[in-house]
N, C-alpha and C positions, 0 to 999 in steps of 0.2 A: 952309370956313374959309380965311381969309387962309394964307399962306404963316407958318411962326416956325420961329426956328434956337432951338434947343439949346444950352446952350452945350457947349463941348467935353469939357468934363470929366466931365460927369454920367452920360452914356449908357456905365456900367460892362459887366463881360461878367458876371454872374450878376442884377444888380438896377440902377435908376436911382438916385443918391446925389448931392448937393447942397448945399451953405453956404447958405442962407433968407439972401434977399436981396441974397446976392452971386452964385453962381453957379444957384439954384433958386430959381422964384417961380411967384404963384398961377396966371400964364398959361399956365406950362409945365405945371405938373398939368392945366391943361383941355385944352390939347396932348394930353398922353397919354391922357385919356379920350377925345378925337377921334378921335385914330390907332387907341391898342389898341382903341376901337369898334369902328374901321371895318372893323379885321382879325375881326372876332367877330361882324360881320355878314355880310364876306364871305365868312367861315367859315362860315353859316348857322344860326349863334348867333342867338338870341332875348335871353340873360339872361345878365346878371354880378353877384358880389358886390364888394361892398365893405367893407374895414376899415381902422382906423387906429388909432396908438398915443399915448401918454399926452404927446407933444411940445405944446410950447406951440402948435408952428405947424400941427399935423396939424390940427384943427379944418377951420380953412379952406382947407387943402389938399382936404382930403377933399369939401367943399363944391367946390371948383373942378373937382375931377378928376370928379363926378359931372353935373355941368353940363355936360361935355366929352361923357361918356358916354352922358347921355339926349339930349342932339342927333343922334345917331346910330340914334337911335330903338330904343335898346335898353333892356327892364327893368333896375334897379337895383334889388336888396336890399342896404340898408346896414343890415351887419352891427353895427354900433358903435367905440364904443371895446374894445380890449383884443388879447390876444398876436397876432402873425401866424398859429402853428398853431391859432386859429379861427379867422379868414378862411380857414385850405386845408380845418379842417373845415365851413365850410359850402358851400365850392364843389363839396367833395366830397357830401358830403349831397342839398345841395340841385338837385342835376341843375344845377351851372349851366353856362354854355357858356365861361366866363373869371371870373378875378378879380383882384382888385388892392388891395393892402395900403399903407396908408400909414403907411411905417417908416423911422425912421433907423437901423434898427438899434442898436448898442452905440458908436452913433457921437457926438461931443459933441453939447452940447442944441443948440444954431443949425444942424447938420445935417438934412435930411430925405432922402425918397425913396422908393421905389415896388419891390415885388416882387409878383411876377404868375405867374399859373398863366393855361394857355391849353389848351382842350378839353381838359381834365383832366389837363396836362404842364407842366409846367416851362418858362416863357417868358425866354429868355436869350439870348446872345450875337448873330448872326445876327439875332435876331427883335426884338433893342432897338433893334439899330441901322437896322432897317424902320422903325419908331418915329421914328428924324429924317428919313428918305430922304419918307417919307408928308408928314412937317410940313413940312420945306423943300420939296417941291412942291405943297402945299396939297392933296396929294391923298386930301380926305376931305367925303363927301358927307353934308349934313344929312338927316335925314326926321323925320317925322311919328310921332307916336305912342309915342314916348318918355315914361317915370317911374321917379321912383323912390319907392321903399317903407321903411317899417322894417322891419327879421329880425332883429329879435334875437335871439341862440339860446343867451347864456353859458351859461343853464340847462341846454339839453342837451348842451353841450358838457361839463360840468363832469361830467354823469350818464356822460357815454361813456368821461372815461376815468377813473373811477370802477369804471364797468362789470369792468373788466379788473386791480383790485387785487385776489393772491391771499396776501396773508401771512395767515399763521396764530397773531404774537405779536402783540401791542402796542411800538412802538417813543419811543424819545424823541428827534424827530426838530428841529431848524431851520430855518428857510426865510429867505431872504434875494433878496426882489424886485429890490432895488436902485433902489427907486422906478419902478421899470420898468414895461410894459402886461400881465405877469401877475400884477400885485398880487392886484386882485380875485379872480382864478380861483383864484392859490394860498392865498388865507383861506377860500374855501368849501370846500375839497381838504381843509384844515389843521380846518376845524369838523366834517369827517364821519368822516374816517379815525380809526382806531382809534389809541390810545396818549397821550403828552403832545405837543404841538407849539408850538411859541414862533415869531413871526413878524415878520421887521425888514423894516423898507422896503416895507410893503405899500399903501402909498396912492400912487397913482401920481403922480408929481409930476415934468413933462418939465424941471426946472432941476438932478436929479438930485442931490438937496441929502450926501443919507448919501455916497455914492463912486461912480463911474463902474460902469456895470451893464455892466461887461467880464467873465465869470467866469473869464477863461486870464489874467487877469493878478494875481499874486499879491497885490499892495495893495488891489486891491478885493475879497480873501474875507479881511482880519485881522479886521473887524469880526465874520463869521461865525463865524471860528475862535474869538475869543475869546467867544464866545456859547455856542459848543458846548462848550468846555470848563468855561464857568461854569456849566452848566446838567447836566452830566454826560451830555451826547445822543450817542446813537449814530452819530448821520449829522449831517452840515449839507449842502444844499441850494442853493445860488446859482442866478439864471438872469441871462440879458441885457435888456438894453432891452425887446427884442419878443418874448421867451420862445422862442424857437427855439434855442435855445445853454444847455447846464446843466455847473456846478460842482459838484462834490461835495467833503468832507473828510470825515474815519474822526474819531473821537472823542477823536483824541489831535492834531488840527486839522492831518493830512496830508491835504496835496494828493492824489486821484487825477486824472490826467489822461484825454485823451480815449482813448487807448489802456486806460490801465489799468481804467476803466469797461466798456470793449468787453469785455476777457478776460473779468468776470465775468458779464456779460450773453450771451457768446456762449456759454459753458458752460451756461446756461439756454435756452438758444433752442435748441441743439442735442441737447439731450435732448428733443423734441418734434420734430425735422426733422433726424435722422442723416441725415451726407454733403452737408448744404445746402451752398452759397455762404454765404463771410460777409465783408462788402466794409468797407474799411477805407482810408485814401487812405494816397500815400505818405510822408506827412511821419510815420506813426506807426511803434513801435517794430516791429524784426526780430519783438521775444517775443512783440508779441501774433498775427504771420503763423504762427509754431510753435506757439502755444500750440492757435491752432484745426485747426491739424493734427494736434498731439496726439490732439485729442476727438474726429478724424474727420470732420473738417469740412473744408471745401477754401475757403484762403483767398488772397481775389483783392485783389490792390493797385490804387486807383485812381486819377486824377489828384485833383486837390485841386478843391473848388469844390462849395456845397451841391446847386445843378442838374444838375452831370454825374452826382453819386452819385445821385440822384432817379432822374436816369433810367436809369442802369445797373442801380441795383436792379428795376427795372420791366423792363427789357429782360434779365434774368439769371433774376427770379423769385426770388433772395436773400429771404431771410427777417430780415434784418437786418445794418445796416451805419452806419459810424460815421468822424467826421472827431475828430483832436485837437485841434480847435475846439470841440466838444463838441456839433455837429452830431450826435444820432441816428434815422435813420430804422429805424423797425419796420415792417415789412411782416406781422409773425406778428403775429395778432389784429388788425390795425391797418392805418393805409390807405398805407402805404409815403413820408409826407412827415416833415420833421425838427420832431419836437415833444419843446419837455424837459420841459413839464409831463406828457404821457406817459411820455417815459421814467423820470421821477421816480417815478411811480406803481410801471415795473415793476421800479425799481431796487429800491425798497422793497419790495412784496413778493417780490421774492429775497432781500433781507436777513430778511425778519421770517419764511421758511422755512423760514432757515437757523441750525443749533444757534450758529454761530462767530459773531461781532461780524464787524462790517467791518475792525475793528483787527486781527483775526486775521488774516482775508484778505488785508488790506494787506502784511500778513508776510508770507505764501505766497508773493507776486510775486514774478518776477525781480528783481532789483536790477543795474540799469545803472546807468552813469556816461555823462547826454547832458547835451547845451546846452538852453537854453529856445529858443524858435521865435527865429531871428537875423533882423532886418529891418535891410537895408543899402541904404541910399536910392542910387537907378540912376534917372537919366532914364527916364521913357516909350518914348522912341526909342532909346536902347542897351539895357533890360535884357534882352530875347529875343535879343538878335547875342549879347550878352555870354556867356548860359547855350551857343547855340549855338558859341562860338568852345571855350570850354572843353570842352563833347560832341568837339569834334573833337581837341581837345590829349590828351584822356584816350583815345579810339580808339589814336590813332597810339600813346599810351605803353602799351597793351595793357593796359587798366585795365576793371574788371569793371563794368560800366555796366547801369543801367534806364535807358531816357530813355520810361517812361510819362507822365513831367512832369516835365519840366525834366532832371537827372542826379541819381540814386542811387548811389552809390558802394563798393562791398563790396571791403575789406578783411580780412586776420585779425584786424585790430583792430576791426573792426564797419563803420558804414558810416557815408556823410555825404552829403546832400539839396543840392542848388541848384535852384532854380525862381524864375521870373518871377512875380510877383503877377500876377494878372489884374483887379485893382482897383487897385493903387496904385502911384507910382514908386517900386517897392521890388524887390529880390533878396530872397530870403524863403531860411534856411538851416537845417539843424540839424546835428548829428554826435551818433554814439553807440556805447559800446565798452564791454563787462565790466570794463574796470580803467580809472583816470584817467589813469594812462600812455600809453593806447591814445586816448581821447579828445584827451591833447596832441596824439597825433601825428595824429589824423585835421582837428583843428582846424589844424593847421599845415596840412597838405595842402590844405585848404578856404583857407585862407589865401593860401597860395602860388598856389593858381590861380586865384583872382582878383587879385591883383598882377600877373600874366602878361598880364590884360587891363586891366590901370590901373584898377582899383575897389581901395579900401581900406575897410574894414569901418568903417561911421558910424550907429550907429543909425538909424533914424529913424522920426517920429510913426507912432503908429497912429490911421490912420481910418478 
């Protein structure tokens, strides 16, 4: 291959992300099929999968990024259209050597981009940015003997995690695609499962016409809410763009968050695996690190980011673990990567197990007083000095510090998160305390020490 730059911004640290047409085009997917080839050949790879999501531009993306790959003289099964966690379930399945997803994730429609599994891992940070070191020296060798096939497997994808639904009631449950690449998989789910099921935004449609297939962000589940309360259903059900990320609401159209899903799900998982590991990142609450100590479980804090928990769960042996992104990895019955059409599966049958509603439940929970995820837009090049200037201000003030990611903060009033995005020019925050008093003041102190470093709190976009 000729030599080709990247542009700067794309080569993210968990996946490649890109604006179609301004900052990612179809040369750079054959790019990345050349390079991640040439790394899967010289890994002694034979074979990769391929998939791609319901975006206008994914088509021909996917088309390019295959092109890239069978010059490298390596098989291609292309998976098809639909979620990213069946592209990881068929590279897992299908003995492949790599694979590669074409997804914008929950990112606007003109965005695209690329996640990837590599000899059955998690291909990130380090090994993306091989991915331009390889293009910008042309260092990628053509051969012979290269194709690519169709596999398409929705069918047993849809059977396996089928496989693993235990409830014992009938539920009346919601689902809310959001136009997203698990449309199809969640109406075959929705036509076999037991009970009543109602389904919005199930046709895939990458212009995202119903609302943005974000489910942490609370305008894109009023459509569901008000669904589920029209319909008197127990649960409602959201996922993102590429069904790796799941929303839930209780029947009285409350948010659970990504923590508040974990508590009940880790009380399930540990009655089958007393004393496990249950991995959880830092941005989630104090309650749910206590709660699975309650149950006898030992709970580990991790850094943020869907690849690092992948692979900590794999390297710990964790039976299950969870981001407040709504990221769930199962490793109990399951192949330890983050799928919410699985987790949907096992959320429901814990709910249809169990005598109490989720409205019950929902009660049971602690009740804090915290902020929603804070996004404070920071240069590229200051927000890592910035988190590290404050780690040092809070040392020296003898201030009760985690720096697993970025700084956690423990006060008697609860505690408050700084960390660097690792995908966007952002400061990413939270704070959280038993009383709203407590919360003023931990928001103040979040406050105050970033004015120490000249950053003043400015929202900014999620992408």
């Amino acid at each position: 291959m000729s030599v080709h730059a990247f542009h700067s911004s794309i080569l993210r640290e968990y996946d490649i992300r890109g604006i179609v047409g301004d900052t990612l085009f179809a040369a750079d997917a054959e790019a990345i099929g050349q390079t991640f080839g040439i790394l899967v050949v010289r890994n002694g790879g034979k074979m990769v999968c391929v998939g791609y999501d319901g975006r206008l531009s994914s088509p021909d993306m996917e088309e390019a990024l295959v092109k890239g790959l069978v010059s490298t003289g390596l098989e291609v099964r292309r998976v098809g259209r639909g979620p990213t966690p069946m592209l990881y379930y068929a590279a897992q399945t299908l003995g492949a050597d790599g694979g590669v997803m074409v997804t914008g994730s929950h990112n606007p429609p003109d965005h695209n981009g690329f996640k990837m599994v590599f000899a059955g891992k998690p291909f990130f940070a380090d090994q993306i940015k091989e991915l331009g070191r390889l293009a910008a020296a042309g260092d990628v060798v053509t051969a012979a003997g290269g194709r690519a096939t169709p596999a398409p497997l929705q069918d047993d994808y849809v059977a396996r995690l089928l496989a693993d639904y235990d409830g014992t009631r009938p539920l009346t449950v919601v689902w809310d695609a959001g136009n997203g690449a698990a449309g199809e998989v969640m109406l075959e789910l929705a036509q076999v499962l037991p009970g009543t099921h109602i389904c919005l935004n199930s046709e895939i449609d990458g212009t995202f016409p119903a609302h943005h297939p974000d489910p942490t962000e609370p305008e894109n589940l009023e459509q569901l809410i008000e669904a589920v309360i029209r319909h008197g259903a127990d649960i409602g059900i959201a996922f993102d763009g590429d069904g790796d990320r799941i929303g839930v609401v209780d029947a009285k159209g409350r948010i659970l968050w990504g923590d508040q899903m974990m508590m009940l799900l880790a009380e399930d998982v540990l009655r089958t695996h007393p004393g496990a590991q249950i991995l959880a990142d830092v941005k989630a609450s104090q309650s749910l690190f206590d709660r699975i100590a309650e149950l006898g479980g030992r709970p580990v804090m991790c850094r943020t980011g869907h690849s690092l928990i992948k692979t900590r769960l794999a390297e710990t042996g964790a039976p299950l673990a969870g981001e407040m992104s709504g990221h769930i990895f199962f490793a109990d019955r399951y192949y330890g990567f983050d799928d919410a059409l699985y987790a949907a599966i096992r959320f429901l049958g814990l709910l249809a197990r169990q005598d109490a509603s989720l409205s019950e439940r929902y009660d049971s929970l602690p009740k804090l007083h915290n902020t929603p995820e804070l996004r404070i837009a920071c240069p590229d090049e200051r927000k890592f000095a910035v988190v590290a200037d404050i780690k040092t201000r809070l040392a020296q003030a003898g201030a009760t510090v985690s720096d697993i990611d970025g700084v956690r903060v423990s006060t008697p009033d609860g505690w408050w998160l700084l960390r660097a995005s690792n995908t966007q020019a952002v400061l990413v925050a939270r704070c959280e305390s038993g009383t709203e008093e407590g919360l003023a003041r931990l928001r103040g102190m979040l406050d105050a020490a970033l004015e120490q470093t000249g950053v003043r709190e400015r929202r900014a976009a999620v992408l």
